[in-house]
C-alpha positions in Angstrom: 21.4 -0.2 10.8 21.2 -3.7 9.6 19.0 -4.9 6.9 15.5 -6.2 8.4 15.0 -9.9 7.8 11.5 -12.3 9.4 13.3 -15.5 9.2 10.5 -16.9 10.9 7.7 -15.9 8.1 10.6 -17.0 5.4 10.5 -20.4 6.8 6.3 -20.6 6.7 6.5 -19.4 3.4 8.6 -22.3 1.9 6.8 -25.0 4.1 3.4 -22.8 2.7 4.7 -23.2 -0.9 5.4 -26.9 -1.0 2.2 -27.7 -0.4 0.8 -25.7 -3.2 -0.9 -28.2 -5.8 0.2 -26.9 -8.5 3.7 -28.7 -9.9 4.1 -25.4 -11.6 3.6 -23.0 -9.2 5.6 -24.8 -6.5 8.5 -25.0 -8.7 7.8 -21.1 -9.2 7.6 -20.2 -5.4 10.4 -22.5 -4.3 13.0 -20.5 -7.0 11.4 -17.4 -5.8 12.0 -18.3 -1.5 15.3 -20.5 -1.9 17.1 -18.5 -4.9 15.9 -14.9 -5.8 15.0 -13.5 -2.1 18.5 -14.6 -0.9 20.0 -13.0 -3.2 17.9 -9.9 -3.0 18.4 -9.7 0.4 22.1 -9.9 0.1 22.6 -7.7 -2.2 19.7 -4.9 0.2 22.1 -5.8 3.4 25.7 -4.9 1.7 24.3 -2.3 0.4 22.3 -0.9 3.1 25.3 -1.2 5.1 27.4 0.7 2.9 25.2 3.7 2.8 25.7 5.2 5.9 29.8 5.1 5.1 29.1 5.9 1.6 26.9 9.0 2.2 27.5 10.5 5.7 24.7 13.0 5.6 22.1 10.4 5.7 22.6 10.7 9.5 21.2 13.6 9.7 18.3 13.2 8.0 15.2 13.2 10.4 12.0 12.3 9.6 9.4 15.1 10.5 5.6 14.8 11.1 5.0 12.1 8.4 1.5 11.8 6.5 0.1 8.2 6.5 -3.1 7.4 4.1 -4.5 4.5 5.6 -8.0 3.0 5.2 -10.0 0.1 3.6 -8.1 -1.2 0.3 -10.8 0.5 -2.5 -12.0 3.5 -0.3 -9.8 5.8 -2.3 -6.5 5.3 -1.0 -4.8 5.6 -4.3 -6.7 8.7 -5.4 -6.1 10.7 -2.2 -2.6 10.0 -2.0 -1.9 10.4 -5.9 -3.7 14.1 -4.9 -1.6 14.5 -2.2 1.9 14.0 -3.9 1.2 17.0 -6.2 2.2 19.1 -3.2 5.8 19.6 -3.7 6.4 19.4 -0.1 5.4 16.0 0.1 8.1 12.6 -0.8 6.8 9.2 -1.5 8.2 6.2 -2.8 7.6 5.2 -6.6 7.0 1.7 -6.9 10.9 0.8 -8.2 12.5 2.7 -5.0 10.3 0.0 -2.7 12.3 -2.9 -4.3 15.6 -1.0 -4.5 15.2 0.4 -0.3 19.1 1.0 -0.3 20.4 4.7 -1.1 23.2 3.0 -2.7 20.8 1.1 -5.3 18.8 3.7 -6.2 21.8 6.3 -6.7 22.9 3.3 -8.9 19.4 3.1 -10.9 19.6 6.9 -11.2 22.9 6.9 -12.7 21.9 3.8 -15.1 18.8 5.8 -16.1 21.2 8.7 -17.0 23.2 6.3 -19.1 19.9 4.8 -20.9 19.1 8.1 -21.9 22.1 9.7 -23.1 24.3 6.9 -24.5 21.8 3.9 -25.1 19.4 5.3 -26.9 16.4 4.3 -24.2 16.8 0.6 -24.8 17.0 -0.4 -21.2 13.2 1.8 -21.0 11.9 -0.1 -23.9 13.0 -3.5 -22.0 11.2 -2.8 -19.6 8.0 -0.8 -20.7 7.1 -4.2 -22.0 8.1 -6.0 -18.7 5.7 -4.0 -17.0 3.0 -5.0 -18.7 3.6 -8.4 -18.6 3.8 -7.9 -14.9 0.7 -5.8 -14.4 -1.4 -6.1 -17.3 -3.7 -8.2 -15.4 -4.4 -6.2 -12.5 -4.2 -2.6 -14.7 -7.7 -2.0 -14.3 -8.4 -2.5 -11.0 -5.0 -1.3 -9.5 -2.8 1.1 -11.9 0.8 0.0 -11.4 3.9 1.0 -12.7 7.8 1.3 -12.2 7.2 5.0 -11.8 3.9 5.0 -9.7 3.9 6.1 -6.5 2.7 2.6 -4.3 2.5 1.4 -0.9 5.3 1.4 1.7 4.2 -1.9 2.7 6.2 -3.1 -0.3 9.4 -2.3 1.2 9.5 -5.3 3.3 8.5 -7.9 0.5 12.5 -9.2 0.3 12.4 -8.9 4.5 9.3 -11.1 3.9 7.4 -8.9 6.3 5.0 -7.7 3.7 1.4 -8.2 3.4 2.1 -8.0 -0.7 2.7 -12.2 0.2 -0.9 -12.7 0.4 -1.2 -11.8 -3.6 1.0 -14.9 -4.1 -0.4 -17.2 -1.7 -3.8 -17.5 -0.6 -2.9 -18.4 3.1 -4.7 -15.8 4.7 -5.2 -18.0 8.0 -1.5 -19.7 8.2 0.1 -16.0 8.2 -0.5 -12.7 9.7 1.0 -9.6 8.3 -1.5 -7.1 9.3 -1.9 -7.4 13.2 1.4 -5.7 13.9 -0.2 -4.0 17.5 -0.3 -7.4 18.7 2.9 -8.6 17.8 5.6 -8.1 21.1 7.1 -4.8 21.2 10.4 -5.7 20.7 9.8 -7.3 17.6 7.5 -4.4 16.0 9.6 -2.0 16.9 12.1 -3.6 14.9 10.1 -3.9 11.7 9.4 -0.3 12.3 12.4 1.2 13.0 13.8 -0.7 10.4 10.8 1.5 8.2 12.1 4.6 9.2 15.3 4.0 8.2 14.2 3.0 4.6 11.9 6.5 4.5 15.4 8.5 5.9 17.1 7.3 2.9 14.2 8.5 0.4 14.2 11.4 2.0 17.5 12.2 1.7 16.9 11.2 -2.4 14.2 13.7 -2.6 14.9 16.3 0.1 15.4 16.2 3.8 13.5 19.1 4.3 9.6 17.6 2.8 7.1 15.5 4.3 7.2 11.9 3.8 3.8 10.3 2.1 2.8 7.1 2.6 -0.3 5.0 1.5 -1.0 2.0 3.0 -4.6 0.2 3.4 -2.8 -2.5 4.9 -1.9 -0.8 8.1 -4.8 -0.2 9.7 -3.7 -2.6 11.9 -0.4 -1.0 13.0 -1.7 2.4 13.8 -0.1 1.9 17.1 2.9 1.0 15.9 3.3 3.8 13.6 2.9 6.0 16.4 5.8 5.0 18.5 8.5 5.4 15.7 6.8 8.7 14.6 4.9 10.4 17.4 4.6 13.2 15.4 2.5 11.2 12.8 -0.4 12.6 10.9 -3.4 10.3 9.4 -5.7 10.8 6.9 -8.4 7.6 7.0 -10.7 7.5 3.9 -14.2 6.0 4.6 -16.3 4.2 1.8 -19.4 2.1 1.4 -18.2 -1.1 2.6 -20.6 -3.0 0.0 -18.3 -1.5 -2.8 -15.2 -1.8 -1.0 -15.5 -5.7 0.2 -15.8 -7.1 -3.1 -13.7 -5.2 -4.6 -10.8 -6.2 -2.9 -11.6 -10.0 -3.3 -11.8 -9.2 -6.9 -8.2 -7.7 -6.7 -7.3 -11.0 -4.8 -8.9 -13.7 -6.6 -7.4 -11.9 -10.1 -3.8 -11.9 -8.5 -4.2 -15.8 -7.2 -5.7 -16.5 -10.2 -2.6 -14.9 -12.3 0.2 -16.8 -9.8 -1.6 -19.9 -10.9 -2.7 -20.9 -8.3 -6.6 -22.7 -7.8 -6.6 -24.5 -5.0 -10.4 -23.4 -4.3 -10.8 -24.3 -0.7 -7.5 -22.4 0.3 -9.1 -19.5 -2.0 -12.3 -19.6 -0.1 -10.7 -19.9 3.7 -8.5 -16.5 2.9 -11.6 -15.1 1.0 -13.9 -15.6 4.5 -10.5 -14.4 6.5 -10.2 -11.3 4.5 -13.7 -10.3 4.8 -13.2 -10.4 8.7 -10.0 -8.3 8.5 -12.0 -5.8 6.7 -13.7 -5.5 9.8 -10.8 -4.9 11.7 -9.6 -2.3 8.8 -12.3 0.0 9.1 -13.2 -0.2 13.1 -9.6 -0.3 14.6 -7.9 3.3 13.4 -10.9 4.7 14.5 -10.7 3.1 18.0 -7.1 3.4 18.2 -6.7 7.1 17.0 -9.3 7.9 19.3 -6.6 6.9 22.2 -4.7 9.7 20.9 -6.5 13.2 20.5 -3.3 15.0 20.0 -2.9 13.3 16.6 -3.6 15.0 13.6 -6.4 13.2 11.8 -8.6 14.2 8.3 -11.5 12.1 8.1 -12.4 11.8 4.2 -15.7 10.5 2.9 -14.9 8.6 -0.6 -18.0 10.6 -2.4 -16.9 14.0 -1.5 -13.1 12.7 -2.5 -14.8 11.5 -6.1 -17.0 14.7 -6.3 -15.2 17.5 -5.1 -11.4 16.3 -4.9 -9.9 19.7 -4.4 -12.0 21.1 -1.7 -11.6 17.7 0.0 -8.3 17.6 0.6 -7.7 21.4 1.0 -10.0 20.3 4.1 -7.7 17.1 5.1 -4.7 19.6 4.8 -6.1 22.2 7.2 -7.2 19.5 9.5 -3.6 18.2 8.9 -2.1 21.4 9.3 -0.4 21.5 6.3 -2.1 24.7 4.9 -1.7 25.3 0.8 0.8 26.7 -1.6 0.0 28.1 -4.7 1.3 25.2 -6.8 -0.5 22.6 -5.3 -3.9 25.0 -5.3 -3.4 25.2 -8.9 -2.8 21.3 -9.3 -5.8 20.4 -7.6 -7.8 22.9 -9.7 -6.8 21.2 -13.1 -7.2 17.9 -11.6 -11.0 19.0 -10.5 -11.7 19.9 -14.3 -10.9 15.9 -14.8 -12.4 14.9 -12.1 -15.8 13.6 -13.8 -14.0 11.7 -16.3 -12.3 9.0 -14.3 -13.8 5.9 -14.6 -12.9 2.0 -14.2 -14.0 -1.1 -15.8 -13.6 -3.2 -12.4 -16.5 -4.7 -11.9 -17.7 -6.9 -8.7 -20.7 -7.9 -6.5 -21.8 -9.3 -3.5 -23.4 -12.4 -4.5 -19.9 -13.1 -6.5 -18.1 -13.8 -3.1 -20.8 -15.0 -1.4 -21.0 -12.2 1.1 -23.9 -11.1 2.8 -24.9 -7.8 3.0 -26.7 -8.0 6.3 -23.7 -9.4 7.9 -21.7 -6.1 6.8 -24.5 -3.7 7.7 -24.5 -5.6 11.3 -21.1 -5.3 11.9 -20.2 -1.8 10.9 -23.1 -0.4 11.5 -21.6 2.6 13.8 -20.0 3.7 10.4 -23.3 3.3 8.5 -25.5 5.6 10.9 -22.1 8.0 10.5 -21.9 7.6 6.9 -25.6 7.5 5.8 -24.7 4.5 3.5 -28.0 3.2 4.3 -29.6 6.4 1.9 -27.6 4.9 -1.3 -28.2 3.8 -4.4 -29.2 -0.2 -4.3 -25.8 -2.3 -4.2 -24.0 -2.8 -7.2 -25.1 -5.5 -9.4 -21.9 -7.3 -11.5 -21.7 -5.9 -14.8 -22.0 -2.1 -13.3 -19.5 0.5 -13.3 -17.8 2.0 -10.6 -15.7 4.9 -10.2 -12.2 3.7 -8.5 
């Protein structure tokens, strides 16, 4: 298969970028659109190319009942798939194998890695231990990020310019849609997608045809559909969390990451702001209303406070709902990581009154998952300056 390329988004993009106000930044984007993604995406498309005459077996890799983690960004996404990929069953994509989607390029990292260690004394890891916190240091404590973390799919498709990663750069929430896949034509999602599965047959063949690809990605609530008809077999889990913690937070994640690209162009800021509060919406009322379409799908509801307060008995639940069932191994994982469980705390720190949202409007509109959830019973909303568990 080809590489996947949205020529169409590429072109908005660089139109979207030159009329940043920031000198700077325009410079910054127009080198990243004109120069470094086509490059990227020549070097992806020789490569990609190249694997299925390179490594034959890759054809008969099959992708089998998948496990998606889906659900509002900051309902505890993160922490239920990082729980999840201590089952040695399960392969998921570390945050370097997303930019490298190519078997060839990451049997070529591999084998550089090798080198680094045995011959180079681990230069090449120094080099970039400190690039990595140049890169992430300002969003470490709200998002942990790394080379080595395990991160969303959706980053895949950054170099195909198909990823919703974009917004983090530019804050042009109502001139692009990345999330509304269902709507898109069929022909055209099915290409994206199928151009997905191919990228998750060649991890899978990294890590072992025979386990259970893992993917987390708040993102696609609005391509449950989708996902479905490339993977019928799919299997969801959709974490649920008070909506007045989960809002802001993501804002706050936004705003730092616009804020770190340089850009502050305030009324663009505050149009994508309003737009992403709407799409959080749509992010916690359309799984529900689409897996509901399909009852033979496999589907563990978790509740963010049970996830926080009893992690391993939540997700032995998710995996029986899943049908996964449990080894001993990943038992014995999630018991050590229940002993810890108490001491995880973030310094991310956000309210309502920061973003101007209001929390009448939020109850209003979800209030099916309010009268589900009981949110109505908790604590007052969190004032800025308060600590929340991530």
């Amino acid at each position: 298969m080809l590489y996947y390329f949205e020529f169409n988004t590429w072109f908005k993009l660089i139109h979207l970028a030159s009329a940043v106000p920031s000198e700077l930044q325009r410079r910054g984007l127009r080198r990243l659109l004109l120069l470094t993604i086509p490059l990227r995406v020549l070097v992806h498309s020789v490569c990609f190319f190249l694997d299925g005459v390179l490594f034959p077996g890759l054809w008969r890799v099959k992708v089998k009942a998948p496990v998606f983690v889906i659900g509002h960004a900051r309902s505890g996404t993160t922490l239920a798939h990082r729980l999840l990929c201590m089952d040695e069953r399960m392969s998921a994509f570390k945050y370097w194998e997303l930019r490298l989607p190519s078997l060839l390029e990451k049997k070529l990292v591999r084998a550089l890695a090798w080198l680094d260690r045995h011959v180079f004394g681990r230069r090449i890891e120094r080099r970039l231990v400190a690039w990595e916190e140049r890169k992430f240091g300002a969003v470490k404590q709200i998002h942990k990020m790394g080379l080595n973390v395990p991160e969303e799919d959706d980053l895949v498709l950054y170099d195909s310019c198909a990823s919703g990663f974009w917004m983090t750069k530019l804050p042009f929430m109502g001139d692009l849609d990345f999330f509304h896949l269902d709507r898109r034509p069929p022909r055209r999602r099915r290409r994206l997608m199928r151009f997905y599965r191919e990228c998750v047959r060649r991890q899978l063949y990294l890590n072992g045809d025979g386990k259970i690809h893992l993917s987390k990605n708040p993102a696609w609530c609005g391509r449950v559909e989708s996902l479905l008809e490339v993977f019928p077999d799919a299997r969801f889990v959709v974490l649920y969390r008070n909506p007045y913690e989960t809002i802001p937070s993501l804002l706050k994640l936004l705003h730092v990451s616009w804020k770190h690209a340089g850009n502050v162009d305030a009324v663009k800021i505050a149009e994508s702001t309003r737009a992403m509060t709407d799409l959080s919406y749509e992010h916690y009322l359309y799984p529900l209303e689409t897996l509901a379409r399909h009852p033979q799908t496999p589907v563990a509801s978790i509740d963010y406070r049970e996830l926080i307060a009893e992690p391993k008995r939540t997700i032995e639940r998710a995996c029986l709902q899943l049908g996964l069932g449990m080894t001993d191994q990943f038992s014995a994982a999630l018991q050590r990581e229940q002993a810890r469980a108490r001491r995880h705390e973030t310094e991310h720190r956000y309210s309502l009154a920061e973003f101007g949202l209001d929390d009448r409007e939020i109850r209003t509109r979800l209030s099916p998952l309010f009268e589900r959830f009981g949110w109505d019973a908790e604590v007052p909303l969190p004032k800025a300056g308060e600590r929340q568990h991530a």
